[in-house]
Steps between C-alpha positions, in 0.01 A plus 500: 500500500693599222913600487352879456353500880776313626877577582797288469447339820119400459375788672263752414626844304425801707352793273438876619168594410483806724688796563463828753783766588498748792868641453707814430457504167139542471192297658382303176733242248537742250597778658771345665631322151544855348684569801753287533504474120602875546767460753371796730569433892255606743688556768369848676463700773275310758219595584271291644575624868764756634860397371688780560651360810659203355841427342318406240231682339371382189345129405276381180130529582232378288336806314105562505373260699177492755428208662115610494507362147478131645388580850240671688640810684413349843684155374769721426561596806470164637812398240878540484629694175690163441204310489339801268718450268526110512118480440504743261758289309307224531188588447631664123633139453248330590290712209788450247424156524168476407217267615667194662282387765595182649368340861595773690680231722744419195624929500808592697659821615865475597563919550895591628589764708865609625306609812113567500354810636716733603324800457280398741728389737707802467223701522337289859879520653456915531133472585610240778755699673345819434197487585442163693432134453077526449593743174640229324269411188247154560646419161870510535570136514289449157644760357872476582535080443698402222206254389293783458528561137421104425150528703398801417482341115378123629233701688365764240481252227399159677830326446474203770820323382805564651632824553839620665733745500868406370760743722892536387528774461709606133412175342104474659321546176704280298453230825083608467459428101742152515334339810143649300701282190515194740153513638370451123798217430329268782165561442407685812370835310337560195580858465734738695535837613867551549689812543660767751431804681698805664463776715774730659516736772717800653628216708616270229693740344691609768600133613603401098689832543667430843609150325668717229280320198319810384671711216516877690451694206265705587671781303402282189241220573405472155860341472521360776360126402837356277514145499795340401701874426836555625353766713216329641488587854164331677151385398171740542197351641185477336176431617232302213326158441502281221311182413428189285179234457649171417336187355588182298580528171191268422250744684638805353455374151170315572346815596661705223690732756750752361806332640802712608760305476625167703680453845679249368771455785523579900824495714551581888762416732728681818824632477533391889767797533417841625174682606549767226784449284499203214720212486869555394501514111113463491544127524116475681362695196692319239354167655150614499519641165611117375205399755296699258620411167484124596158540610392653123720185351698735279907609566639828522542546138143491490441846635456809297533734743518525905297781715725559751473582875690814446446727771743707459725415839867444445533182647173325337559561167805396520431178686204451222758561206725243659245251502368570167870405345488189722156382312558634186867502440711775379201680260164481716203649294386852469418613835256776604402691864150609524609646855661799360139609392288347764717519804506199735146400630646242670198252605353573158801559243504128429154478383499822271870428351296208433208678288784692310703195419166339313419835311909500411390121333201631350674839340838348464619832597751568816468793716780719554665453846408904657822675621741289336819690379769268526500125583713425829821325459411219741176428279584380147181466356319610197214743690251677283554866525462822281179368298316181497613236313316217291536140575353157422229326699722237646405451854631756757636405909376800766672520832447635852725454787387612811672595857496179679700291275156431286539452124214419262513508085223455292544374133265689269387342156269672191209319401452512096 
């Protein structure tokens, strides 16, 4: 093997050779490009079920999507809309990437979810005390388990390797892609599907509103997604998928893929501190973000630009500015938030933040950050905003932090 295939450590070089996007900003790659390229949130009135009960009434939904387009309509109903649009993702990914039949022993699907199926269960909860126990669906377990999402793909495409689902929350699709990264690294996988998926509910909202982390402007929801502004007041969910097919470097280029871009760097780690909140100063995310950069054998002044967690909460972007100073000193690179256009889709943000960061490296263009007026006082950074901005193709860090103390960063890398 030659120094191309391999890493600094002797390992092999992990190339994207598939991509496939189920999000806010449009259900294909290039739709979503011109949309963050654009800056325009999607933040609306909800209306996917009857909102007008809640605090909080408006969310980012993915636009123009049926689920018939990649199931039967009786398999439809047999499926959770989180595992619609995980599949879907997938499945568009899995095209992207051409013909790369392997032993179908040697594919993996690692598929993150904050939660699984909660439409379903939702859904079972009124039928159950409504209506009685022998109403509840045949298929609720199958349809409501996290795992869902990673078997429905093993199963429709005859992937017998192994295939999990990756579950914390915030940071679950970043965790999904780097373990995908690490199945390749020891030789256990060929190829891997790796990505995230997520579905909300009347339900969800209401509890991320009880624990104060939604914005409330439902007066203005088009606004309401700010990350990193001085008047940021609370994230807005998102439902969507995203995912990735990963291979070596040497099989990419021995089967003349078109090849994405590299993951050339994974860090994870705990902040061991509170349930929601992140560690004082953002010391856990500062750590993994080193984790991540020592991983890719390159230093801080490596990076060309970072893809933030942003999601718009006081008290997390904050925490993530913090630890950006602590790894890159007093002037980190540019920074951008693709959460003020796609909301947070928690389970699944890390995995399309992901997609964006490698068509940032291919363009060399940053989005603007949606919503953002004026940068906080307690951030200090140098966030895109206003219009995109050009940049070099030096390799870029993308974060997610998740409620549970999780961290994960991925380090991103152009390929030619």
């Amino acid at each position: 093997m030659s120094e191309e295939i391999l890493d600094h450590r002797g390992r092999p070089r992990i190339a994207v050779t598939g991509m496939g996007i189920k999000c806010p900003a449009g259900t294909d790659v290039d739709t979503v490009w011109s949309t963050m390229r654009a800056g325009k949130s999607m933040a609306a009135p909800i209306d996917l079920f009857d909102a007008s009960l809640l605090d909080v009434r408006f969310a980012c939904q993915v636009p123009d999507f049926d689920p018939v387009d990649y199931f039967g309509p009786k398999e439809v109903r047999r499926q959770d809309r989180v595992t619609h649009l995980g599949f879907a993702a997938a499945a568009d990914a899995i095209e992207n990437a051409g013909e790369f039949m392997t032993d179908p022993e040697r594919v993996a699907v690692v598929a993150a979810t904050g939660v699984g199926g909660l439409t379903t269960l939702e859904e079972n909860c009124h039928v159950f005390y409504e209506r009685g126990p022998s109403r509840v669906s045949p298929f609720f377990v199958p349809m409501m388990m996290p795992n869902a999402t990673a078997g429905v793909i093993s199963m429709r495409y005859g992937f017998t390797g192994p295939a999990f689902c990756v579950s914390t929350a915030c940071a679950a699709g970043t965790n999904a892609i780097g373990e995908g990264v690490r199945l390749l690294r020891d030789g256990s996988s060929d190829v891997v599907i790796a990505g995230g998926t997520e579905a909300f509910t009347a339900v969800t909202v209401a509890a991320f509103a009880r624990m104060g982390a939604l914005s409330k402007r439902n007066d203005d929801p088009t606004a309401a997604s700010r990350p990193f502004d001085i008047d940021r007041d609370g994230f807005v969910i998102a439902e969507g998928s995203a995912f990735l097919v990963l291979e070596s470097m040497e099989r990419a280029l021995a089967r003349g893929a078109t090849i994405h871009g590299e993951i050339a760097g994974y860090g994870r780690n705990s902040d061991a501190y509170h349930i929601t909140a992140p560690s004082p100063g953002g010391a856990g995310a500062a750590r993994c973000m080193q984790l991540a950069l020592d991983d890719a054998g390159i230093g801080p002044e490596d990076i060309g630009h970072v893809n933030a967690h942003g999601t718009s909460t006081p008290l997390n972007d904050a925490a993530e500015a913090e630890a950006l100073h602590k790894v890159f000193g007093d002037t980190p690179p540019p920074v951008t938030a693709p959460k003020g256009v796609l909301g947070h889709m928690i389970g699944g943000a890390g995995a399309a933040e992901a997609v964006i960061s490698l068509l940032i490296l291919r363009d060399e263009v940053l989005p603007p950050t949606a919503n953002l007026t004026t940068i906080g006082d307690d951030i200090g950074l140098d966030v895109v905003h206003g219009a995109e901005r050009s940049i070099n193709a030096k390799p870029a860090i993308s974060n997610s932090f998740g409620f549970g103390g999780h961290n994960a960063s991925l380090v991103l890398r152009r390929v030619g």
